[in-house]
DSSP file (Angstrom, degrees, kcal/mol; ACC not computed):
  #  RESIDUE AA STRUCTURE BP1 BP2  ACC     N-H-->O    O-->H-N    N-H-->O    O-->H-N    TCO  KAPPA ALPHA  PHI   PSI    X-CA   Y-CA   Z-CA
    1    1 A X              0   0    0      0, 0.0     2,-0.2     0, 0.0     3,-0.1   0.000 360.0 360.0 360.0 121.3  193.0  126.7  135.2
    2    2 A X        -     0   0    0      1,-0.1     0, 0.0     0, 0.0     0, 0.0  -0.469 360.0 -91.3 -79.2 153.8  192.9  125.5  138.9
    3    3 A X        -     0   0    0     -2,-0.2    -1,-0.1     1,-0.1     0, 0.0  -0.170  45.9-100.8 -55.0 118.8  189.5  125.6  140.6
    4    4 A X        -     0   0    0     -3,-0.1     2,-0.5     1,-0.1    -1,-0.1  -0.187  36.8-123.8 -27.0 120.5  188.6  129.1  142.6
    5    5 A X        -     0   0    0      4,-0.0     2,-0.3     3,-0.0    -1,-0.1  -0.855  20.8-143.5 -90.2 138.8  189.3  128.5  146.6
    6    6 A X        -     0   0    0     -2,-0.5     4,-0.1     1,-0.1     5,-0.0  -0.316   9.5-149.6-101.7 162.4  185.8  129.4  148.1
    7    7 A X  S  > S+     0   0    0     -2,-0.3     4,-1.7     3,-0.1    -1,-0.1   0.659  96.1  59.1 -90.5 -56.8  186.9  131.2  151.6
    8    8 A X  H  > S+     0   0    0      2,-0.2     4,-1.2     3,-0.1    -3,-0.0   0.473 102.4  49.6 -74.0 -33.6  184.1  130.2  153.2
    9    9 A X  H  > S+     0   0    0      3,-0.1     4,-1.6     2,-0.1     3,-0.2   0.888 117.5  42.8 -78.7 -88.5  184.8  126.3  152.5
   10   10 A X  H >4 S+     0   0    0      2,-0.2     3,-1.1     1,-0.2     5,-0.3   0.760 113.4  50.5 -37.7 -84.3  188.7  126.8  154.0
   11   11 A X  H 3X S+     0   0    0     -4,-1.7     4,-1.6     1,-0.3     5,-0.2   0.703 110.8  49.2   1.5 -71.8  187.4  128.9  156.8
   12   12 A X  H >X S+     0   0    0     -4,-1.2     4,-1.7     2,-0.2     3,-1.2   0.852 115.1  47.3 -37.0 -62.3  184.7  125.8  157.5
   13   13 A X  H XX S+     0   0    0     -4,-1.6     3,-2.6    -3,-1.1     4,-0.6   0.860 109.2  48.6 -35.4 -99.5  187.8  123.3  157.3
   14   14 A X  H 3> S+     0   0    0      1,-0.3     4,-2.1    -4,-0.3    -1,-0.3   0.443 113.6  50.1 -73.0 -17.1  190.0  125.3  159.6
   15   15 A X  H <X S+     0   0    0     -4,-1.6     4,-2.9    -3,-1.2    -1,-0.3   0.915 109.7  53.9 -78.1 -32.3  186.6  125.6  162.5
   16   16 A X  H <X S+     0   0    0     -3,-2.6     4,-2.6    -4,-1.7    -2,-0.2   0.994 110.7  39.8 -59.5 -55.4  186.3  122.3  162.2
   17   17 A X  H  X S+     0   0    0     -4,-0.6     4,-2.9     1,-0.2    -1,-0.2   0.847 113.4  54.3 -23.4 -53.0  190.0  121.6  163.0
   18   18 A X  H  X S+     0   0    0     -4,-2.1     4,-2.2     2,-0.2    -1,-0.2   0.971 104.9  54.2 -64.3 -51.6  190.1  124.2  165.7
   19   19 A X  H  X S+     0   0    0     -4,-2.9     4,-2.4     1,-0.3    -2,-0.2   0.941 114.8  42.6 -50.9 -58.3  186.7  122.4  167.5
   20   20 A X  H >X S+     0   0    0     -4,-2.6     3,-2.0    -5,-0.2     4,-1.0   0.952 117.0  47.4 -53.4 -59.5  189.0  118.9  167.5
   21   21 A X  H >< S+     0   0    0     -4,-2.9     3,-1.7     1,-0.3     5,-0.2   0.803 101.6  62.1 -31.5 -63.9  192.4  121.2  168.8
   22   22 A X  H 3< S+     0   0    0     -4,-2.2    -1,-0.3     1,-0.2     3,-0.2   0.796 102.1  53.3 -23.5 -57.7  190.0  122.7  171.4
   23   23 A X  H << S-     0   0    0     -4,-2.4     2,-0.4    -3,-2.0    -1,-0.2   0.976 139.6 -12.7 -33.2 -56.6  189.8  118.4  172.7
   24   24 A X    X<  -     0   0    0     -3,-1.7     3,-1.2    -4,-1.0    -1,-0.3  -0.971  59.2-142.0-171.5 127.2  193.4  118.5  172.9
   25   25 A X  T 3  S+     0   0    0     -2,-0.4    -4,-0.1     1,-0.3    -3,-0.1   0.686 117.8  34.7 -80.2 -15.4  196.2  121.3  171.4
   26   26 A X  T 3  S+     0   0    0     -5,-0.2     2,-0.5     2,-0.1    -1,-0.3  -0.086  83.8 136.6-115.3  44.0  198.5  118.0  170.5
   27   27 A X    <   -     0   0    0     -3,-1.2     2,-0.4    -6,-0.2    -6,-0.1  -0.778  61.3-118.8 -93.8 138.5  195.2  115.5  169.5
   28   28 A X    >   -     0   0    0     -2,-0.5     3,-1.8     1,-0.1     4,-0.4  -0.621  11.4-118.6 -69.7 127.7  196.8  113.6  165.9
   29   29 A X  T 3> S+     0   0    0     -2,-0.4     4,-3.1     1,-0.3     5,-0.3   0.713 120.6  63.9 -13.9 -41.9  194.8  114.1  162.3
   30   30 A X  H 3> S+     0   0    0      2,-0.3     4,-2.3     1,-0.2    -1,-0.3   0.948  97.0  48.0 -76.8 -50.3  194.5  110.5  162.7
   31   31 A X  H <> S+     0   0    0     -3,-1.8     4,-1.6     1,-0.3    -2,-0.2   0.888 113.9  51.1 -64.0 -46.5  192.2  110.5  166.2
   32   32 A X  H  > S+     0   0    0     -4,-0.4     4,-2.3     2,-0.2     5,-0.3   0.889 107.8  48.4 -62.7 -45.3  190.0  113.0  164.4
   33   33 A X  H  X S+     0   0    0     -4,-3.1     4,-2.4     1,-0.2    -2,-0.2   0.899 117.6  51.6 -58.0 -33.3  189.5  110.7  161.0
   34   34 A X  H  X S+     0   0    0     -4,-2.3     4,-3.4    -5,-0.3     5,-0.3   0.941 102.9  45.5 -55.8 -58.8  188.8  108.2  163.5
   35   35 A X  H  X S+     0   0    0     -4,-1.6     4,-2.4     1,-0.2    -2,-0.2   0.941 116.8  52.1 -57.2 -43.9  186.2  109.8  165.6
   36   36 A X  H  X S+     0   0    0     -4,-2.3     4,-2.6     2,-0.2    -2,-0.2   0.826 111.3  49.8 -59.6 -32.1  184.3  111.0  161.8
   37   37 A X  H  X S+     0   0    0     -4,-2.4     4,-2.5    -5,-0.3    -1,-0.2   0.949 113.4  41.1 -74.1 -47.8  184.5  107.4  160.7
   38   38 A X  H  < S+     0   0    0     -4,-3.4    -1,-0.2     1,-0.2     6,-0.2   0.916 115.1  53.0 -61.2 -43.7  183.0  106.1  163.9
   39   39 A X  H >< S+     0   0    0     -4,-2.4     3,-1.1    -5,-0.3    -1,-0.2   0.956 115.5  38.6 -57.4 -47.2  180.4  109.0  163.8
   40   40 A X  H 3< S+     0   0    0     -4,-2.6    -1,-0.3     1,-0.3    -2,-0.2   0.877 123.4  48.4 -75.0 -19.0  179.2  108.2  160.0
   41   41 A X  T >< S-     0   0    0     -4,-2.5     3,-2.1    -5,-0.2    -1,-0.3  -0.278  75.4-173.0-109.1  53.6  179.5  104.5  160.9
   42   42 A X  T <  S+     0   0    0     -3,-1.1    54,-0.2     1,-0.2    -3,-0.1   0.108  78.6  21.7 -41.9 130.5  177.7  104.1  164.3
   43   43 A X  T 3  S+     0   0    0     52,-0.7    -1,-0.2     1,-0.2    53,-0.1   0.322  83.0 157.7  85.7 -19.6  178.6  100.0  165.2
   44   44 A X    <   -     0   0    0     -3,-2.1    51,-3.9    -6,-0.2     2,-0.2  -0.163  44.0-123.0 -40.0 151.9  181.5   99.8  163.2
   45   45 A X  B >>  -A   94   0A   0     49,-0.2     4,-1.4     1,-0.2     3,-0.8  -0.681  23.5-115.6-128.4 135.5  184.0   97.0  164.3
   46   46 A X  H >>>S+     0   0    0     47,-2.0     3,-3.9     1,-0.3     4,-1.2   0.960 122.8  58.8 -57.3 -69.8  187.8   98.3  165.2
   47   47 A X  H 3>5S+     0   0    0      1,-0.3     4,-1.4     2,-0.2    -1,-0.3   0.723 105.8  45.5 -42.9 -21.4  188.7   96.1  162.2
   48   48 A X  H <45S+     0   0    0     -3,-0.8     4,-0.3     2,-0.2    -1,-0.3   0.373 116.6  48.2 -61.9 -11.6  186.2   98.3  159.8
   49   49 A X  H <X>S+     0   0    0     -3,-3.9     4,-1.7    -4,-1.4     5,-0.5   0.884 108.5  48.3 -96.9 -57.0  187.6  101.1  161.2
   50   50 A X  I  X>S+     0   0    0     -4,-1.2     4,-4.6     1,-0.2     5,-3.5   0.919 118.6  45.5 -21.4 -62.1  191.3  100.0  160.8
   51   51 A X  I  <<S+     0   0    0     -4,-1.4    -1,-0.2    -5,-0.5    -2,-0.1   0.858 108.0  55.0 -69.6 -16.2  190.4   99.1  157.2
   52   52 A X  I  45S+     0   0    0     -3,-0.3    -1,-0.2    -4,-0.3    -2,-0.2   0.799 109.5  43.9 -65.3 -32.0  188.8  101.9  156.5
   53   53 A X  I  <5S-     0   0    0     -4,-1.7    -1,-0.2    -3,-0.4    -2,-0.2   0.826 103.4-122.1 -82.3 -45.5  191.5  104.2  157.6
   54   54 A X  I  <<S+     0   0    0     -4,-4.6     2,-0.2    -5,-0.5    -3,-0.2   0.776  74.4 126.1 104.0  32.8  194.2  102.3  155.8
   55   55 A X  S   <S-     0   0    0     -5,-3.5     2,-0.4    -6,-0.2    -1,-0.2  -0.809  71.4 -88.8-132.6 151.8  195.7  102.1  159.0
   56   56 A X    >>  -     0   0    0     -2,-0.2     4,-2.2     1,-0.1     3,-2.2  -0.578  36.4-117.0 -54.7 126.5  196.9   98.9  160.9
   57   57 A X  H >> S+     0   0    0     -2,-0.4     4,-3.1     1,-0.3     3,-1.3   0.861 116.1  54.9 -38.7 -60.5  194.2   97.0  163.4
   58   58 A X  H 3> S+     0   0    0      1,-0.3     4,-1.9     2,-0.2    -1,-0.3   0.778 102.3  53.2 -61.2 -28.8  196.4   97.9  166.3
   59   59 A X  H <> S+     0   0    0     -3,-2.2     4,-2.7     2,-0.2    -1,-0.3   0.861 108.4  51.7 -65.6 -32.4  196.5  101.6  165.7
   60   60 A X  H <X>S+     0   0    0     -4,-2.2     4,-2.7    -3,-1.3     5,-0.5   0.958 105.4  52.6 -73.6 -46.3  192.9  101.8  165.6
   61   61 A X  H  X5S+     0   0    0     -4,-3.1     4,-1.4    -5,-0.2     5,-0.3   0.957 108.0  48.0 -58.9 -37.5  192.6  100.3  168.5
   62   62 A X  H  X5S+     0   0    0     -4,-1.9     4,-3.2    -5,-0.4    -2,-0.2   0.986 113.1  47.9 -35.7 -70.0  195.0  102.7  170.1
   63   63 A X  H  X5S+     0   0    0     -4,-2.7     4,-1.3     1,-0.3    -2,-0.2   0.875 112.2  59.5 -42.5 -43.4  192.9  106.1  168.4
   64   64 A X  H  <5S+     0   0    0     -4,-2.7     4,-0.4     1,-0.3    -1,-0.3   0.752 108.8  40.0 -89.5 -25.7  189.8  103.9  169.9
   65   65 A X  H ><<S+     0   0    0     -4,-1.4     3,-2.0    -5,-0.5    13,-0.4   0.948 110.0  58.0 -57.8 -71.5  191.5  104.2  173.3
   66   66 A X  H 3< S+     0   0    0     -4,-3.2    12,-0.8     1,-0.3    -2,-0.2   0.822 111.9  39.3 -37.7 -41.0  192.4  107.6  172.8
   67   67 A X  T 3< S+     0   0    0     -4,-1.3    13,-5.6    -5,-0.2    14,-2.6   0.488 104.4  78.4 -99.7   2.6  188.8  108.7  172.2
   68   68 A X  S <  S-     0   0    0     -3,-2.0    11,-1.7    -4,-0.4    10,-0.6   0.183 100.0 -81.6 -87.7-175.6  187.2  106.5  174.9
   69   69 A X  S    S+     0   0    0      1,-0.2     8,-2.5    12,-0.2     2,-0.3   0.909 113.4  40.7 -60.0 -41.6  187.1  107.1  178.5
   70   70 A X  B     -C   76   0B   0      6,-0.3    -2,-0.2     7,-0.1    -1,-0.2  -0.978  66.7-160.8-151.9 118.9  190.2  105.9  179.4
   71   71 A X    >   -     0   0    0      4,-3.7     3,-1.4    -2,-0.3     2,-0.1  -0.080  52.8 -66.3 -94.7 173.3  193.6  106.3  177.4
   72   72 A X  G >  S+     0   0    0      1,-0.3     3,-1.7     2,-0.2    -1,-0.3  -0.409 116.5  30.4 -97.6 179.0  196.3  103.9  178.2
   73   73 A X  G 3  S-     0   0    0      1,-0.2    -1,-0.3    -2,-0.1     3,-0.1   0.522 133.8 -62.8  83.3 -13.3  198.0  103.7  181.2
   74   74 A X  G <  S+     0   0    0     -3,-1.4     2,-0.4     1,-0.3    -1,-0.2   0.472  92.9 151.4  82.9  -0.2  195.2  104.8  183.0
   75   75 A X    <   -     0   0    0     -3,-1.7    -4,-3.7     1,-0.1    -1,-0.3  -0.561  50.9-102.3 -96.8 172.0  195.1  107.8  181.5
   76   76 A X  B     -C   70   0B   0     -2,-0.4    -6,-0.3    -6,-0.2    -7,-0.1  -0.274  40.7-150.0 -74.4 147.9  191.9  109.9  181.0
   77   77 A X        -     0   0    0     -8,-2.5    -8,-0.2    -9,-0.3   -10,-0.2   0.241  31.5-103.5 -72.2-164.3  190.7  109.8  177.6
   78   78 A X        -     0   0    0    -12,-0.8    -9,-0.2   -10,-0.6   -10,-0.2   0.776  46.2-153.5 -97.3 -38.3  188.7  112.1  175.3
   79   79 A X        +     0   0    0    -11,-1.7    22,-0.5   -14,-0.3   -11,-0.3   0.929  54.5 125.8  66.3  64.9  185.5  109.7  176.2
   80   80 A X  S    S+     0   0    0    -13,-5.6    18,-4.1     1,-0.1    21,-0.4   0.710  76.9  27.8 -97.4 -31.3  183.5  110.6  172.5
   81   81 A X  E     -B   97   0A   0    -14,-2.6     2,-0.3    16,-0.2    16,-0.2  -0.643  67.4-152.9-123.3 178.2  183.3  106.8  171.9
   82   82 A X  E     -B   96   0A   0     14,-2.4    14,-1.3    -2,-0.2     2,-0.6  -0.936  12.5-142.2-138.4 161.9  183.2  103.3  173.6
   83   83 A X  E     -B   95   0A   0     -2,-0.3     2,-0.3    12,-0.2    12,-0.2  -0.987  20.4-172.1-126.9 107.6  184.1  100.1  172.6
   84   84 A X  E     -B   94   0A   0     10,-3.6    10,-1.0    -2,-0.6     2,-0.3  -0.751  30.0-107.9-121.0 153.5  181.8   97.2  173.7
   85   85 A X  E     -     0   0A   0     -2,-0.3     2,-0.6     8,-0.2     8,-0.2  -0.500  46.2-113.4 -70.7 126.6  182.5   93.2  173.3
   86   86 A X  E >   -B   89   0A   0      3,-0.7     3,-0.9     4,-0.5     6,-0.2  -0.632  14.9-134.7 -80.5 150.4  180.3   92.1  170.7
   87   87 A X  T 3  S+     0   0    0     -2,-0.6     3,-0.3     1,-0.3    -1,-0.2   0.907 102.0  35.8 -24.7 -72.0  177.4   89.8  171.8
   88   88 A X  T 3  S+     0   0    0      1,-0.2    -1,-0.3     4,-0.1     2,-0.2   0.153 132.2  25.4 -87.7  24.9  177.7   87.1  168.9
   89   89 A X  E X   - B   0  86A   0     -3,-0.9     3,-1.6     3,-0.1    -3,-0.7  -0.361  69.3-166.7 168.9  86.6  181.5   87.2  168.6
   90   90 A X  E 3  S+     0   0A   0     -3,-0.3     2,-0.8     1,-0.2    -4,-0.5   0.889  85.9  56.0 -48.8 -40.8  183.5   88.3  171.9
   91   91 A X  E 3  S+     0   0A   0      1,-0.2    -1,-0.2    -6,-0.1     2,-0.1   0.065  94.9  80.9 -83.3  21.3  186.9   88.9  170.4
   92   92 A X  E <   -     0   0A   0     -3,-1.6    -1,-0.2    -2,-0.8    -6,-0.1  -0.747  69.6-161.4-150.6  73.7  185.2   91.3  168.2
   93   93 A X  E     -     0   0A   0     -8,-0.2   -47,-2.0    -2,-0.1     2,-0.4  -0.327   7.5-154.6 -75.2 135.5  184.4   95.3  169.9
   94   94 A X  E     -AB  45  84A   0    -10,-1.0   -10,-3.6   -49,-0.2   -49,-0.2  -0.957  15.5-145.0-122.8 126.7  181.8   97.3  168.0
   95   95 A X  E     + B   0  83A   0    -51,-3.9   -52,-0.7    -2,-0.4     2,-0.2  -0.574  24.3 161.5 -92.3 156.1  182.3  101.5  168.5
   96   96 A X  E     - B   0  82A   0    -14,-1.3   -14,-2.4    -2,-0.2     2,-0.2  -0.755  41.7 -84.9-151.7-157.7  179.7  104.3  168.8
   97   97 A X  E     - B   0  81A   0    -16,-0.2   -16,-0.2    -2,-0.2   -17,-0.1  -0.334  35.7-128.4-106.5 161.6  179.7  107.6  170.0
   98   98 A X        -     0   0    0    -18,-4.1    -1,-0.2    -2,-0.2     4,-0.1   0.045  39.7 -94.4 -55.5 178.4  179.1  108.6  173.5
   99   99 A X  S  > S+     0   0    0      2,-0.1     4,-1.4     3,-0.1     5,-0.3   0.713 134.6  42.8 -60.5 -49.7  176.5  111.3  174.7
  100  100 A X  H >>>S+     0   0    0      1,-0.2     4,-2.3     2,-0.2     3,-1.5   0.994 105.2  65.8 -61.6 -34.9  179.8  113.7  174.4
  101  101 A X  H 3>5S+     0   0    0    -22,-0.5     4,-1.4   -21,-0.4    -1,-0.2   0.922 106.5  31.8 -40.8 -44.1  180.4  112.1  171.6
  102  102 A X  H 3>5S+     0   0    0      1,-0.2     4,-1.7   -22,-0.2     5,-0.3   0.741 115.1  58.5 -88.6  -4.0  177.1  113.5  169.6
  103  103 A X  H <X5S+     0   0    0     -3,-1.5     4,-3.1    -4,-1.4    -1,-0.2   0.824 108.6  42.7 -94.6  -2.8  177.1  116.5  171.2
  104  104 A X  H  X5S+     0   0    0     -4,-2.3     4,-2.2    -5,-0.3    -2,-0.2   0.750 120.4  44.1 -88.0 -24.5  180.6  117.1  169.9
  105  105 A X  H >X<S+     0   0    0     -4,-1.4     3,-1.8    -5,-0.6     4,-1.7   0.967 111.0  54.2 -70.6 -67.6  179.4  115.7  166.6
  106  106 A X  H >X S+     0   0    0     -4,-1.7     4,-2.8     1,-0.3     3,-0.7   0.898 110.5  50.2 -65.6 -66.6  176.0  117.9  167.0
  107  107 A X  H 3X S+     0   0    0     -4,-3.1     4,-1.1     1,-0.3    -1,-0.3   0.911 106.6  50.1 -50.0 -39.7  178.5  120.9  167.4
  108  108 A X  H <X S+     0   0    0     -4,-2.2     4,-1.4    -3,-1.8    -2,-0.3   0.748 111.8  54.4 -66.8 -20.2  180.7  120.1  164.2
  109  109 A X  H XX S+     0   0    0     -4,-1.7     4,-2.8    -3,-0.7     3,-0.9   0.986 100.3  51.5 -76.0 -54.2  177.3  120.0  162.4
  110  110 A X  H 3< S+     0   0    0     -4,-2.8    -1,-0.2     1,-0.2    -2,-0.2   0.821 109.4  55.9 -61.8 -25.5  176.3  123.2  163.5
  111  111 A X  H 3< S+     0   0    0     -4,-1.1     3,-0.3     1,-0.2    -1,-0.2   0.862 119.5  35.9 -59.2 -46.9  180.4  124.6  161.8
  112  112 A X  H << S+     0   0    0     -4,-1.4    -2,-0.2    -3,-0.9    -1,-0.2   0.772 132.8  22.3 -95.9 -25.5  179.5  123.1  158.6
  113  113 A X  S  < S-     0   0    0     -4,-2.8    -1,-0.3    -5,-0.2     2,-0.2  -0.706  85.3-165.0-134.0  75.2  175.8  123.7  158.2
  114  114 A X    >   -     0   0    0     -3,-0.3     3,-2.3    -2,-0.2     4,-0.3  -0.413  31.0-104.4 -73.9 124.0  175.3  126.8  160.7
  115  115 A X  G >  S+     0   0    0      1,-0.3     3,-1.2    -2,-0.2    -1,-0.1   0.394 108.3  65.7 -28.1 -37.5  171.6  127.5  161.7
  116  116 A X  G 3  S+     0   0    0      1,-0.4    -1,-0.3     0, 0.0    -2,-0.1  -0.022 104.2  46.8 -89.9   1.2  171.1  130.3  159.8
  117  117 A X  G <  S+     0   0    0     -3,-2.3    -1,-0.4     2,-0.1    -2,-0.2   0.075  73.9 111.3-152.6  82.9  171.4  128.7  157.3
  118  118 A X    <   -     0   0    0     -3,-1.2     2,-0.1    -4,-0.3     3,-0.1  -0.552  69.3 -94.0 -83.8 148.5  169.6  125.4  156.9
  119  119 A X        -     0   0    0      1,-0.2     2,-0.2    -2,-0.2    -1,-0.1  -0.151  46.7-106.9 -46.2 143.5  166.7  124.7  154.4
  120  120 A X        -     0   0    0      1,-0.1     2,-0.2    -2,-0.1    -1,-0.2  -0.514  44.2 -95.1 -75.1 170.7  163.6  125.1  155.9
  121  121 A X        -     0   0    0     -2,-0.2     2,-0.3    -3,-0.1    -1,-0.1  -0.471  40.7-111.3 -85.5 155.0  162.0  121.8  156.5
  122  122 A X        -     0   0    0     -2,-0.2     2,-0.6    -3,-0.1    -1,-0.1  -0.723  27.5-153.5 -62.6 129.7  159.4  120.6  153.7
  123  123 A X              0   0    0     -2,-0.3    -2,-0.0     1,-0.0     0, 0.0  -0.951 360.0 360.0-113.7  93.6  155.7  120.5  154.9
  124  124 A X              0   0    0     -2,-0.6    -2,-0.0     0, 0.0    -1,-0.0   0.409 360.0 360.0  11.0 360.0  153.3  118.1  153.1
């Protein structure tokens, strides 16, 4: 017997979707897995992201474009993440988010866990 579809769970799904659309009505499934990967793996290396995805290095770096300031060509980006040279090992860019970046994260939280209802906190 297949498992009940909750409403409320699909619904969730489809706000989340819509928030990314909202970025951009054409942004690819792929740009969004990207931006969640980076989000849950703040410092992550475009190769960890690549592998992570399942995806070729050079595509992530593309999505890592995409979601940056600056798209190629000179065109404007989404600018949730950045891409910095690492310190110990130049040839080697470590992502995080932006400030839009968390607040766009800070908004998908709110889609999936909506204030009203979070746990109250625990008090000693």
């Amino acid at each position: 017997m297949p498992a009940r579809v909750r409403h409320d769970e699909v619904l969730t799904v489809v706000q989340v979707l819509e928030a990314f659309r909202k970025l951009d009505p054409d942004l690819p499934i792929q740009y969004a897995l990207s931006f969640m990967t980076i989000a849950q793996s703040e410092g992550i290396s475009i190769g960890e992201l690549a592998e992570r995805l399942g995806i070729a290095q050079s595509s992530a770096s593309r999505n890592v474009a995409a979601l940056s300031r600056w798209h190629s060509f000179g065109k404007a980006g989404l600018d949730l993440v950045q891409a910095q040279e690492d310190p110990r090992e130049r040839r080697r860019k470590i992502v995080t988010l932006t400030d839009k970046g968390r607040e766009f994260l800070n908004a998908l939280r709110a889609i999936v866990n909506p204030p009203d209802q979070r746990r109250p906190a625990k008090t000693a």
